[in-house]
N, CA and C atoms as an extended XYZ file, in Angstrom:
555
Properties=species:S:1:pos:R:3:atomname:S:1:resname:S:1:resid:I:1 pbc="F F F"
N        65.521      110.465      293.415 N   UNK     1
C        66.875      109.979      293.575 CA  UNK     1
C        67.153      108.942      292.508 C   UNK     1
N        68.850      108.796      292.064 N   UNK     2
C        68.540      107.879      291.101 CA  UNK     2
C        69.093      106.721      291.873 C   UNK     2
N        68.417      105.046      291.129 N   UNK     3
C        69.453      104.251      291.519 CA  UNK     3
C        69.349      103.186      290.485 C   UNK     3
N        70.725      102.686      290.907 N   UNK     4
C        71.357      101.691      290.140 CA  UNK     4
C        70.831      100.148      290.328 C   UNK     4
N        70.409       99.442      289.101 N   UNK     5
C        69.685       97.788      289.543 CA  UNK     5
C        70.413       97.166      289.055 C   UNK     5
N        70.487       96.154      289.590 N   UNK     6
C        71.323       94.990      289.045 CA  UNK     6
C        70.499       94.396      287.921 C   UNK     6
N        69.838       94.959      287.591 N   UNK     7
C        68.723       94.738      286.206 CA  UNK     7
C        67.429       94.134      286.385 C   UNK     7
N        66.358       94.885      286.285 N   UNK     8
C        64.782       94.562      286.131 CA  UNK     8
C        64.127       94.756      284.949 C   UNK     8
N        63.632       93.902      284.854 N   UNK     9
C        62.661       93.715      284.005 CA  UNK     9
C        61.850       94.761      283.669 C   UNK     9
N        62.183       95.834      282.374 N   UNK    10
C        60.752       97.112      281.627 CA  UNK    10
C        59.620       96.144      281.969 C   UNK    10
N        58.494       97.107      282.373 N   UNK    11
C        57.318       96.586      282.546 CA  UNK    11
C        56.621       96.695      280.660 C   UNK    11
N        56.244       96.037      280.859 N   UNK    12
C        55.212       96.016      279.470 CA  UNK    12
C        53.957       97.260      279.499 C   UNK    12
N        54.004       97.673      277.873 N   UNK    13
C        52.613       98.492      278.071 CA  UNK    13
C        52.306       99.037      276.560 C   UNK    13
N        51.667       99.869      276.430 N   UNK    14
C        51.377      100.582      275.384 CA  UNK    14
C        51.362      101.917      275.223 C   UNK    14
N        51.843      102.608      274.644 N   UNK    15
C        51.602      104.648      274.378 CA  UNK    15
C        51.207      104.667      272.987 C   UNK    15
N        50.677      106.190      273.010 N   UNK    16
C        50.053      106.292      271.579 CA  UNK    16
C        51.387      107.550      270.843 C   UNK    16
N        51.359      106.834      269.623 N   UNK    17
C        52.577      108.055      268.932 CA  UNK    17
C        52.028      109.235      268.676 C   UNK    17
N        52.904      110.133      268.006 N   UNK    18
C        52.116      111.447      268.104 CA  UNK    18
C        51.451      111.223      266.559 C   UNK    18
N        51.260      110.431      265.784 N   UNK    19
C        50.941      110.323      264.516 CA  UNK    19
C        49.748      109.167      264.683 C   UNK    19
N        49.371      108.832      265.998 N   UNK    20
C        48.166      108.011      266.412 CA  UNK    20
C        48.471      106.599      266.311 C   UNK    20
N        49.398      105.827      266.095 N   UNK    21
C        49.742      104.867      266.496 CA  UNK    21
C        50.066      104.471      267.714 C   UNK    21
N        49.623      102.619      268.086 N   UNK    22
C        49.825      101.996      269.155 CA  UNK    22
C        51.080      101.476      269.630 C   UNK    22
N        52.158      102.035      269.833 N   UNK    23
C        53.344      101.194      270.525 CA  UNK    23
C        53.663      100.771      271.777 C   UNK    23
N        53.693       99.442      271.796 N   UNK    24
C        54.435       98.818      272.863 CA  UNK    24
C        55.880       99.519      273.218 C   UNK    24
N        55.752       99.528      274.683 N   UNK    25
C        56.737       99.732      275.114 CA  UNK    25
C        58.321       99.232      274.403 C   UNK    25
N        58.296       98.041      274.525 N   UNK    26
C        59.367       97.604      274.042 CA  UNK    26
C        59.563       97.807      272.483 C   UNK    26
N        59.185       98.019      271.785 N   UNK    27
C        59.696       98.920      270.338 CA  UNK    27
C        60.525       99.683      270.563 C   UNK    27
N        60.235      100.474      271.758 N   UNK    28
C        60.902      101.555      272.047 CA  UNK    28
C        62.900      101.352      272.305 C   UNK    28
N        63.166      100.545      272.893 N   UNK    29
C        64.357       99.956      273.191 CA  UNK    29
C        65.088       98.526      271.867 C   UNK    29
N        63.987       98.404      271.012 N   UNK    30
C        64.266       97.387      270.243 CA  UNK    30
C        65.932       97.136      269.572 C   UNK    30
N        66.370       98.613      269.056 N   UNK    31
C        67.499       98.815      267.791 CA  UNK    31
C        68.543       99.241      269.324 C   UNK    31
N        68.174      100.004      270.078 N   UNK    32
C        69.156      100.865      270.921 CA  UNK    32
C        68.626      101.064      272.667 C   UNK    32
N        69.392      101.136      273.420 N   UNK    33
C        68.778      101.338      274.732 CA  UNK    33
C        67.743      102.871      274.575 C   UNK    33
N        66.782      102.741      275.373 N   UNK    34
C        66.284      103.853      275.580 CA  UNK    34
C        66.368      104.505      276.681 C   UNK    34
N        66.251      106.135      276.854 N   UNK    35
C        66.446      106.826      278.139 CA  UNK    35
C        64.894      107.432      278.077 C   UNK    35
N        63.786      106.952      278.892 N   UNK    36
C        62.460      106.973      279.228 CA  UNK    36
C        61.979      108.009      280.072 C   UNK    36
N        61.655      108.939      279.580 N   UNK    37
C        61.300      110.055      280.452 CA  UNK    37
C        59.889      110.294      280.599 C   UNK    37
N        59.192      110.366      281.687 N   UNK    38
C        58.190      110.468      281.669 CA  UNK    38
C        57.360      111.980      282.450 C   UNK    38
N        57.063      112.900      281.897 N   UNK    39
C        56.844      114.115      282.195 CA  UNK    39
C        55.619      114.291      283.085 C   UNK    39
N        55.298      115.444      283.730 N   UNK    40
C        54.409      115.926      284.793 CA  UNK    40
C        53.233      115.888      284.017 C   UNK    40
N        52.499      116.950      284.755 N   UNK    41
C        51.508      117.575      283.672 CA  UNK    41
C        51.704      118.402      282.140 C   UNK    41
N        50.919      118.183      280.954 N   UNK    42
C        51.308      119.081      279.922 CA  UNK    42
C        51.594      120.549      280.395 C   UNK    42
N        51.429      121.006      281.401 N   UNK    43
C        51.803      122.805      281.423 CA  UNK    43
C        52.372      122.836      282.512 C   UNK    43
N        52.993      121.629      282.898 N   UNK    44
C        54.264      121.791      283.944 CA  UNK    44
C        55.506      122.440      283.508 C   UNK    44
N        56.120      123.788      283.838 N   UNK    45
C        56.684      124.442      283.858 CA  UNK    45
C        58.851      123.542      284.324 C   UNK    45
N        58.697      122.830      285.153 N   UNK    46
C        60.008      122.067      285.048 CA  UNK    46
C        59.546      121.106      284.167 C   UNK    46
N        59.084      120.422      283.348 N   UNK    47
C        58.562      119.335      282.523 CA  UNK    47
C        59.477      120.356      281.204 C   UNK    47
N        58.825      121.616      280.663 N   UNK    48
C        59.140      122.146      279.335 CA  UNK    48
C        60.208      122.767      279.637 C   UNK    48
N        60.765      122.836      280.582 N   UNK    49
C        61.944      123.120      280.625 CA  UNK    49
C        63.223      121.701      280.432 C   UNK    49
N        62.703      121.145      280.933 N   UNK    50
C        63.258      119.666      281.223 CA  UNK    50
C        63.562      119.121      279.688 C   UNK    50
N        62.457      118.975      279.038 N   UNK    51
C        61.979      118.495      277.452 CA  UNK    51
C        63.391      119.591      276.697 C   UNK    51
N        63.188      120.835      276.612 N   UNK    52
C        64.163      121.714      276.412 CA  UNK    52
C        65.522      120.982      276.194 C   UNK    52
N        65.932      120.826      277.594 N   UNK    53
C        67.123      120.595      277.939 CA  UNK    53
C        67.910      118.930      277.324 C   UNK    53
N        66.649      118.292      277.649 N   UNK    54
C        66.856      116.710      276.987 CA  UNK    54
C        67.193      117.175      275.431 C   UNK    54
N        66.660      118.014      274.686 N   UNK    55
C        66.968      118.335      273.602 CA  UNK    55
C        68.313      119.154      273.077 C   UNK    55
N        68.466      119.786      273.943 N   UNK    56
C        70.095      120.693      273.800 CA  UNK    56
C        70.953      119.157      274.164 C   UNK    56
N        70.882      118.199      274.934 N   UNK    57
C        72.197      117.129      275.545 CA  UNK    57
C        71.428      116.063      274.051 C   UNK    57
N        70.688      115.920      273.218 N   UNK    58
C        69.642      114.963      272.303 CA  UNK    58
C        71.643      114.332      271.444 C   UNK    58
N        71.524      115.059      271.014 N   UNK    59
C        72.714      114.781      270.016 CA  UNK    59
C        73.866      114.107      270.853 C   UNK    59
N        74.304      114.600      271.908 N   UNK    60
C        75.314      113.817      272.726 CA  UNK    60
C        74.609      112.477      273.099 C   UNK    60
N        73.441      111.906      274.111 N   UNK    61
C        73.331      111.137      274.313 CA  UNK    61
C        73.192      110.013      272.774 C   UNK    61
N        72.815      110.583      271.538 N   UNK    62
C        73.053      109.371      270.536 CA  UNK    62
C        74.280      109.158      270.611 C   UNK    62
N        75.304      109.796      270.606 N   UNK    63
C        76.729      109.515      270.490 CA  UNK    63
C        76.956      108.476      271.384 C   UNK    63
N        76.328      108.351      272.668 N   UNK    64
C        76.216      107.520      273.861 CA  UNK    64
C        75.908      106.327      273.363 C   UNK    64
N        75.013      106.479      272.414 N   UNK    65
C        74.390      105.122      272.188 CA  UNK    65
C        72.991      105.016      272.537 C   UNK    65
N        72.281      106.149      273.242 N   UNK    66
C        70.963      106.449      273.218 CA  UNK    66
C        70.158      106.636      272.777 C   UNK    66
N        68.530      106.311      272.404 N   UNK    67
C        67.601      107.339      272.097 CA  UNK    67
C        67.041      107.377      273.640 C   UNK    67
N        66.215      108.632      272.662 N   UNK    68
C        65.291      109.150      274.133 CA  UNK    68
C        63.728      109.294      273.841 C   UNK    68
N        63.055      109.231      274.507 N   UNK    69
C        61.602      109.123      274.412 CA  UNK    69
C        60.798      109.691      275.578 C   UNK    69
N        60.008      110.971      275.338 N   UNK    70
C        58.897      111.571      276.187 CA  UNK    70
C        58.301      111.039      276.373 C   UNK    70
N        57.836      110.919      277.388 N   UNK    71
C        55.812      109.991      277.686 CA  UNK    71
C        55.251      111.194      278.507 C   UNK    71
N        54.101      111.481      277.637 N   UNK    72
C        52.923      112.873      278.296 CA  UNK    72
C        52.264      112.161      278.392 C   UNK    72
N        50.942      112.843      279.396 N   UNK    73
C        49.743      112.156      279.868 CA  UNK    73
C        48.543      112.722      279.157 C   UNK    73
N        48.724      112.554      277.797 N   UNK    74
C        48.011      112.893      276.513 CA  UNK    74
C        47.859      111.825      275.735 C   UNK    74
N        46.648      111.998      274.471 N   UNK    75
C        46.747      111.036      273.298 CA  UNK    75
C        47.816      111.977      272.686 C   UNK    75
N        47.166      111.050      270.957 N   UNK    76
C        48.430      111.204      269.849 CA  UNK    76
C        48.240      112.969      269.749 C   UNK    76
N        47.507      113.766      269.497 N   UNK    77
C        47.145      115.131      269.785 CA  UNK    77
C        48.238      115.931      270.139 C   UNK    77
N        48.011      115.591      272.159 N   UNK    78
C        48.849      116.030      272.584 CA  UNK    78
C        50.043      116.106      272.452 C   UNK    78
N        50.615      115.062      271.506 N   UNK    79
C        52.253      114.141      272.027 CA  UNK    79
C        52.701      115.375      270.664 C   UNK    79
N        51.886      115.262      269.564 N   UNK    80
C        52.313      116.291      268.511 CA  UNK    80
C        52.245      117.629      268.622 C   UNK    80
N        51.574      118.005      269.669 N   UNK    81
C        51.561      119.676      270.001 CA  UNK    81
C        52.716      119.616      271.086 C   UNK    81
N        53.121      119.312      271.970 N   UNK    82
C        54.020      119.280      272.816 CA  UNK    82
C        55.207      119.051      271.717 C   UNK    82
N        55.682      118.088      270.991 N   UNK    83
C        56.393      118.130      270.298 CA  UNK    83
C        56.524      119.439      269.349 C   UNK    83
N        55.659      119.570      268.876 N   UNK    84
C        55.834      120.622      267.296 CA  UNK    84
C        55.964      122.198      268.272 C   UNK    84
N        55.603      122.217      269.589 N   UNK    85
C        55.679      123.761      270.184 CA  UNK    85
C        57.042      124.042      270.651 C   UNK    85
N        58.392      122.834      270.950 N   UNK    86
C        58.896      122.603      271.684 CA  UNK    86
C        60.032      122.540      270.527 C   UNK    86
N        59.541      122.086      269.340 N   UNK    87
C        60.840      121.543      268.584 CA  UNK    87
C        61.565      120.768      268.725 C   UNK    87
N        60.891      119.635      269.337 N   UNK    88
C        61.879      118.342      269.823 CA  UNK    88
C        62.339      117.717      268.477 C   UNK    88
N        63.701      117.203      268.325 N   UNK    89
C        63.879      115.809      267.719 CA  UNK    89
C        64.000      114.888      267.896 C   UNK    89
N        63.269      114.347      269.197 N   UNK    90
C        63.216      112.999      269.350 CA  UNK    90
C        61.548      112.864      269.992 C   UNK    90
N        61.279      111.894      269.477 N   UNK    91
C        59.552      111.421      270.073 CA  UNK    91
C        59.168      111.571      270.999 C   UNK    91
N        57.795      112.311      270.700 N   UNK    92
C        56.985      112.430      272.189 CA  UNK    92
C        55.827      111.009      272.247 C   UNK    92
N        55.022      110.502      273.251 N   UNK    93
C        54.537      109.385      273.082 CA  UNK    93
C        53.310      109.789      274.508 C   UNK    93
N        51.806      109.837      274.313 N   UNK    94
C        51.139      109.785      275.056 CA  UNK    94
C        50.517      108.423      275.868 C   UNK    94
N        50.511      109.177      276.861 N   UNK    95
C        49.700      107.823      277.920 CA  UNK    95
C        48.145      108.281      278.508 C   UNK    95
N        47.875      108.142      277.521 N   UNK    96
C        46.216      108.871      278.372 CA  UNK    96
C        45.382      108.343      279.678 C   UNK    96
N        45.406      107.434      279.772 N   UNK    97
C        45.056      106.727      281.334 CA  UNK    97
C        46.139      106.261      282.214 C   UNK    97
N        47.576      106.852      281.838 N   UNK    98
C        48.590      106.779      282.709 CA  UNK    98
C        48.583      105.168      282.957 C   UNK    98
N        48.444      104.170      281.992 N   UNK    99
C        48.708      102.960      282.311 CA  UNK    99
C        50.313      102.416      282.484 C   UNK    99
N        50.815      103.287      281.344 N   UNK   100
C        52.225      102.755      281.362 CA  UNK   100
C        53.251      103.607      282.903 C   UNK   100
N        52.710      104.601      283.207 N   UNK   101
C        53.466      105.584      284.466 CA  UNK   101
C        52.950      104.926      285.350 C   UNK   101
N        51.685      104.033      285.717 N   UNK   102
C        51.360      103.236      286.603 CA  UNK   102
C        52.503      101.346      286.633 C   UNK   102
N        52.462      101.275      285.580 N   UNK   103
C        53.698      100.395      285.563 CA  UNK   103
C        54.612      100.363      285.614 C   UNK   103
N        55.809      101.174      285.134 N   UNK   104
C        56.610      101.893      285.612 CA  UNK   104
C        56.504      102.049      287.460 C   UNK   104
N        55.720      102.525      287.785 N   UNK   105
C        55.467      102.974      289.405 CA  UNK   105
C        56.080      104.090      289.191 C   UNK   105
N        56.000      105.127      288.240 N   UNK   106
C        56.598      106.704      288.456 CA  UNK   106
C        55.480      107.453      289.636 C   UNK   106
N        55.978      107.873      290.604 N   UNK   107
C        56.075      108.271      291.759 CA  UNK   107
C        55.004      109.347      291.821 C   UNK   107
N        53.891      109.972      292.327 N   UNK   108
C        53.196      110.767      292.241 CA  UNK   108
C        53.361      111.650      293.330 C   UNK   108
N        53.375      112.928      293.837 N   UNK   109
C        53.831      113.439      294.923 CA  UNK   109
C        52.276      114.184      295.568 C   UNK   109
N        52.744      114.696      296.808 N   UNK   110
C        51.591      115.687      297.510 CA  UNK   110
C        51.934      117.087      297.166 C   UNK   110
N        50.977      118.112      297.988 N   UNK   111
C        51.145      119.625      297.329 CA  UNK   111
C        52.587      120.133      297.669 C   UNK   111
N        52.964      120.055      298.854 N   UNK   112
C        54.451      120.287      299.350 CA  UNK   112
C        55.272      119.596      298.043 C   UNK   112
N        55.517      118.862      297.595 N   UNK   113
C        56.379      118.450      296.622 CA  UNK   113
C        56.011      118.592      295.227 C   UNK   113
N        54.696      118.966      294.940 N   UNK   114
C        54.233      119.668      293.736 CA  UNK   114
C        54.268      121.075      293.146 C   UNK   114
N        53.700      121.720      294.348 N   UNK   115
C        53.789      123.387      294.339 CA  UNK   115
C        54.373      123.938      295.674 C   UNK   115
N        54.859      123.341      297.048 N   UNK   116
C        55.477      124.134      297.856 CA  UNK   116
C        56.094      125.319      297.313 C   UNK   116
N        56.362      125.960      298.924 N   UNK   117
C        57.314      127.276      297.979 CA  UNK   117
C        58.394      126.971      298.250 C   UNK   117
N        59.244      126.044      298.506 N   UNK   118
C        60.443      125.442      298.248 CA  UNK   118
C        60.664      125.502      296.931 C   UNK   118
N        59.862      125.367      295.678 N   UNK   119
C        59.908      125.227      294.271 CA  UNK   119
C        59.808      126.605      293.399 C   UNK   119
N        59.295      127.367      294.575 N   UNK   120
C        58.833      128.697      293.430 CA  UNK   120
C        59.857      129.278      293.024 C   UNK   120
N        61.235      129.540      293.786 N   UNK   121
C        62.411      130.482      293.134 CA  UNK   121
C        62.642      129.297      291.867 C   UNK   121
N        62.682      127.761      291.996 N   UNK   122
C        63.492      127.416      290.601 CA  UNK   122
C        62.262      127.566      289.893 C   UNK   122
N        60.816      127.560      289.764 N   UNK   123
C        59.807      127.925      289.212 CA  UNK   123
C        59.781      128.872      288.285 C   UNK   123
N        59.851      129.886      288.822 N   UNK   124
C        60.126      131.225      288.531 CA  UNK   124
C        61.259      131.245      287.483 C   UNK   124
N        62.244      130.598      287.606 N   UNK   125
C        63.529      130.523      286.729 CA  UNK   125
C        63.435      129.580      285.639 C   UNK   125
N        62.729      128.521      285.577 N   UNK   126
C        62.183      127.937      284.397 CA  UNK   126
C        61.396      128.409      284.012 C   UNK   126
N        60.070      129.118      284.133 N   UNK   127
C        59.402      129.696      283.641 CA  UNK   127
C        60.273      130.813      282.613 C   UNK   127
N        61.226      131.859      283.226 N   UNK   128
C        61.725      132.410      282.371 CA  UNK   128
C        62.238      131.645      281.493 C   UNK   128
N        63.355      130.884      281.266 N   UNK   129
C        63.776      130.079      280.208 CA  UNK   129
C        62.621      129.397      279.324 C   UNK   129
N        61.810      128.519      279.399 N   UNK   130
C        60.781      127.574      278.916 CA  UNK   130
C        59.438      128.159      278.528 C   UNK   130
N        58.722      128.798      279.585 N   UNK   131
C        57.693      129.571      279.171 CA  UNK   131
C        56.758      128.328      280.474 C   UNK   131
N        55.369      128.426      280.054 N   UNK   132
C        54.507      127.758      280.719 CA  UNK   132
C        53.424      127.147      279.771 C   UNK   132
N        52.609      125.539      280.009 N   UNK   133
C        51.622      125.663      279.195 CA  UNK   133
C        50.438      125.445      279.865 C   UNK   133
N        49.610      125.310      279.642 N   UNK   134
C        48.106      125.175      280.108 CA  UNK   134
C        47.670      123.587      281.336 C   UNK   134
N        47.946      123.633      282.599 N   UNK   135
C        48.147      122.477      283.299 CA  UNK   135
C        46.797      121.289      282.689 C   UNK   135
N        47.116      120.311      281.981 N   UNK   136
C        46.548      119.086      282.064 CA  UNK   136
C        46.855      117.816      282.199 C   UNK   136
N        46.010      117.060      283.382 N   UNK   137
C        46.706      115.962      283.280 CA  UNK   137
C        46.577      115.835      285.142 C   UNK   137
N        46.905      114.666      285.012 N   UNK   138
C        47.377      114.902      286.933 CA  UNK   138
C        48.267      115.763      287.499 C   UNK   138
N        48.098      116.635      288.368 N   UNK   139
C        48.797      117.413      288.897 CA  UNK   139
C        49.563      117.089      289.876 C   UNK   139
N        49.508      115.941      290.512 N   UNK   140
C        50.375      115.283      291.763 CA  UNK   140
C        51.074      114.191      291.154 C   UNK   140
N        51.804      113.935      289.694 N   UNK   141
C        51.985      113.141      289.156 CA  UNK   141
C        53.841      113.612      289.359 C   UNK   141
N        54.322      113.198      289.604 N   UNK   142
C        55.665      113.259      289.248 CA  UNK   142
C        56.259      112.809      288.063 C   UNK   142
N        57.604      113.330      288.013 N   UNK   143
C        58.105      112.679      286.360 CA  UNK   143
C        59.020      111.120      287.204 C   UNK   143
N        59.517      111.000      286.257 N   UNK   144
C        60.462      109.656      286.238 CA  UNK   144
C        61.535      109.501      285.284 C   UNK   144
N        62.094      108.760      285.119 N   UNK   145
C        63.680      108.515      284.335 CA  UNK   145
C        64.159      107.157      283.959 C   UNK   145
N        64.026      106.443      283.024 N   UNK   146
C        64.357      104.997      283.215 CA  UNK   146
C        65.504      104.898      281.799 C   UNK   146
N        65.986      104.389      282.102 N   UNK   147
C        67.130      103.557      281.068 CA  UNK   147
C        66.912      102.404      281.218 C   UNK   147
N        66.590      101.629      279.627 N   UNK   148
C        66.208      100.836      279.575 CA  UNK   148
C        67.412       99.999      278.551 C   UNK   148
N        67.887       98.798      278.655 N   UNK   149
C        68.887       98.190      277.193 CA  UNK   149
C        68.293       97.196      276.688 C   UNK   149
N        69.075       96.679      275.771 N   UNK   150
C        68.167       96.266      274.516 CA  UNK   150
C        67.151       94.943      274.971 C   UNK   150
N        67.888       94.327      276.292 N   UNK   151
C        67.386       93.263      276.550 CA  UNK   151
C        65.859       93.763      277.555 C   UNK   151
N        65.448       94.775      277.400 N   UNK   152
C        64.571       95.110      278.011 CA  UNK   152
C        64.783       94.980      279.668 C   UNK   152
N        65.920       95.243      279.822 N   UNK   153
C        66.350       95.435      281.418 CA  UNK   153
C        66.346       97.054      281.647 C   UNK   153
N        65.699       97.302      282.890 N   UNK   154
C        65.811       98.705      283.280 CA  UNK   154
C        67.511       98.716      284.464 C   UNK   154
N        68.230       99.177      283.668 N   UNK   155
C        69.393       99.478      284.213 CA  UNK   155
C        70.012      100.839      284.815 C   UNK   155
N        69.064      101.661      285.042 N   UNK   156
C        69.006      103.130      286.154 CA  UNK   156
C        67.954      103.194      285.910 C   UNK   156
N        67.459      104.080      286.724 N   UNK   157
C        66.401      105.342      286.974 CA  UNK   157
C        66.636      106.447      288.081 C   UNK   157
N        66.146      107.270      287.716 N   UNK   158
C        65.750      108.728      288.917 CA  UNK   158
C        64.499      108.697      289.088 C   UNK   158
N        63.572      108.833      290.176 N   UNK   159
C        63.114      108.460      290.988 CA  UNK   159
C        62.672      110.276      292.143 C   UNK   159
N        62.222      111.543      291.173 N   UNK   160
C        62.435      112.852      291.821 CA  UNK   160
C        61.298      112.701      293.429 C   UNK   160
N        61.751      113.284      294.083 N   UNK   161
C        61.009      113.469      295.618 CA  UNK   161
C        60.059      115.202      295.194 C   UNK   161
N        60.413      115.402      294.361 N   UNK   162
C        59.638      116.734      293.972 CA  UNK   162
C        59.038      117.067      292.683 C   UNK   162
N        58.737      117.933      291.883 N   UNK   163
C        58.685      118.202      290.589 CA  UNK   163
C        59.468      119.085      290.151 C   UNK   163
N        60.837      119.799      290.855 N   UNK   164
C        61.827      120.235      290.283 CA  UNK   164
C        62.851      119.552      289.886 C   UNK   164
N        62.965      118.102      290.268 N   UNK   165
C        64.245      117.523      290.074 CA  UNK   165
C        63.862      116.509      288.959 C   UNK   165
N        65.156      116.763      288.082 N   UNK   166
C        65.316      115.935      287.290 CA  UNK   166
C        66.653      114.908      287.173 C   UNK   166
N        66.688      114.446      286.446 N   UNK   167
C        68.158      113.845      286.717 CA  UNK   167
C        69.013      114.659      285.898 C   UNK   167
N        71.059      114.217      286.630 N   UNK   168
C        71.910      115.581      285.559 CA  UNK   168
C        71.851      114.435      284.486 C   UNK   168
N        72.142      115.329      283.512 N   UNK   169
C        72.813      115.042      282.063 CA  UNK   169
C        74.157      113.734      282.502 C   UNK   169
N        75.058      114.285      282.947 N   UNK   170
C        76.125      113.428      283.747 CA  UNK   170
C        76.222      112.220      283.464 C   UNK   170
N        74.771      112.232      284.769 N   UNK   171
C        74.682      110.378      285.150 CA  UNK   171
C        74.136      109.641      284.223 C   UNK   171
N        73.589      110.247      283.335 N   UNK   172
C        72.905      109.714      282.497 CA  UNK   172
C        74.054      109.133      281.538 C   UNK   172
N        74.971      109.752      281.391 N   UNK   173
C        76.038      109.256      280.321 CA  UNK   173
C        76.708      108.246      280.850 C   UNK   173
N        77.024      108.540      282.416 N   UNK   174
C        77.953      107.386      283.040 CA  UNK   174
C        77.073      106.316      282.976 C   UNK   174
N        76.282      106.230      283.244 N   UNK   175
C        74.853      104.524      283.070 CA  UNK   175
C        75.314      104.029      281.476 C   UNK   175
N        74.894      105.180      280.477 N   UNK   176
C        74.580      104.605      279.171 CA  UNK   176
C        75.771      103.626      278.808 C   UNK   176
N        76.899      104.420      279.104 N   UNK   177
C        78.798      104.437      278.862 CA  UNK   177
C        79.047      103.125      279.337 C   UNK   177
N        78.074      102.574      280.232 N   UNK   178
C        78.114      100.531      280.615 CA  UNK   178
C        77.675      100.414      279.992 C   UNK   178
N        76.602      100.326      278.863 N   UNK   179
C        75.849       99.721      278.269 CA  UNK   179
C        76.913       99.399      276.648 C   UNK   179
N        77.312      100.629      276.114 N   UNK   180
C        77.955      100.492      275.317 CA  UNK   180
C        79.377      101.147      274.535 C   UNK   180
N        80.285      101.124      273.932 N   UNK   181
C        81.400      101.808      274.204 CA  UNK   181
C        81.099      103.500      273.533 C   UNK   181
N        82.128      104.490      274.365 N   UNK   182
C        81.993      105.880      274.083 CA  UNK   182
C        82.056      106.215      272.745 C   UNK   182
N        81.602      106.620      272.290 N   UNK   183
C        81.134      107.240      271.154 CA  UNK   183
C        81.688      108.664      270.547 C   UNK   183
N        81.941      109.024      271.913 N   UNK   184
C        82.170      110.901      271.644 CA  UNK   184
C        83.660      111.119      270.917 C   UNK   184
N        83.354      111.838      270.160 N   UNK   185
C        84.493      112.019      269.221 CA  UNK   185
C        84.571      113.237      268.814 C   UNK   185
C-alpha cells in the first residue's frame, strides 16, 4: 500500500554500482529527488516486468523532475547483467547482504504472498510480456517504492502486501508534482 509522510528521514547506506563502485545512498537523491525501487529476487518474474515498465514511464517521470534507481540483491555483476538484458536507461545498483532493504524496512512476505495461486494468472501474464530469469536472492523478499527529495526526506512509498503489486505510474507523478513544478510539455 502506498502512504504519504509528513517527511522521514532516507535511512543511510551503501549499494554497489553496476561498474563496481561504492555509493551512498544519498548520492542518489543529491542533484534531483529520487524514485527508489527496490526489486524481488533477480528472476522474479513481476520484478522484470516491473523494471520494463519503470522504463517505458523513464522519460516522463524526468519531465517530473525524477530519477529513478533499481536496487537488486546482487553485486556490481549482477546490477550490469540485469541492466544490459533489460535495456534499462536508468541505473541498476546492487545490495548484496540486503543492508540497505533492511534499512529501508522493505517488507519481506510468506509463501501465500510470494507464490500463492492468487498470483499465478498475473504470473503467467508477466511472464508472457517480460520473460523470466534464474531466481536469486531471497525469495520471501518483497519489493518496495520510496521517493525520496533532495533534502533526503522520504516523501511516499508503496509498501506491496504481495509480489504482484507494484505501485501505478499515476501516483507516482502526483507525489513527484509536490516536490516540483510540472514539467510535461
Amino acid at each position: 500500500m502506498h502512504e504519504y509522510y509528513p517527511a522521514a528521514p532516507a535511512p543511510k547506506g551503501h549499494l554497489i554500482a553496476a561498474d563496481g563502485r561504492k555509493v551512498s545512498v544519498a548520492e542518489l537523491y543529491l542533484h534531483r529527488p529520487v524514485l527508489l525501487q527496490f526489486s524481488r529476487h533477480l528472476g522474479c518474474v513481476f520484478c522484470i516486468d516491473h523494471a520494463k515498465q519503470l522504463l517505458k514511464h523513464y522519460e516522463m517521470l524526468q519531465r517530473h523532475g525524477l530519477d529513478a534507481a533499481l536496487v537488486i540483491m546482487g553485486g556490481a555483476q549482477e546490477a550490469q547483467e540485469f541492466h544490459d538484458r533489460l535495456n534499462l536507461t536508468y541505473p541498476v545498483y546492487g545490495d548484496p547482504d540486503q543492508s540497505v532493504y533492511k534499512a529501508f524496512n522493505v517488507p519481506r512476505g510468506n509463501v501465500w504472498q510470494v507464490a500463492g495461486p492468487q498470483l499465478w494468472w498475473e504470473g503467467l501474464k508477466a511472464l508472457s510480456r517480460s520473460g523470466i530469469g534464474r531466481p536469486r536472492g531471497d525469495l520471501m523478499q518483497l519489493g518496495g517504492t520510496y521517493l525520496i527529495d533532495t533534502n533526503g526526506q522520504i516523501v511516499w512509498s508503496f509498501r506491496p502486501s504481495s509480489s504482484v503489486e507494484f505501485p501505478n505510474i499515476d501516483e507516482i507523478v502526483v507525489a513527484a508534482d509536490t516536490l516540483s513544478p510540472i514539467a510535461d510539455a
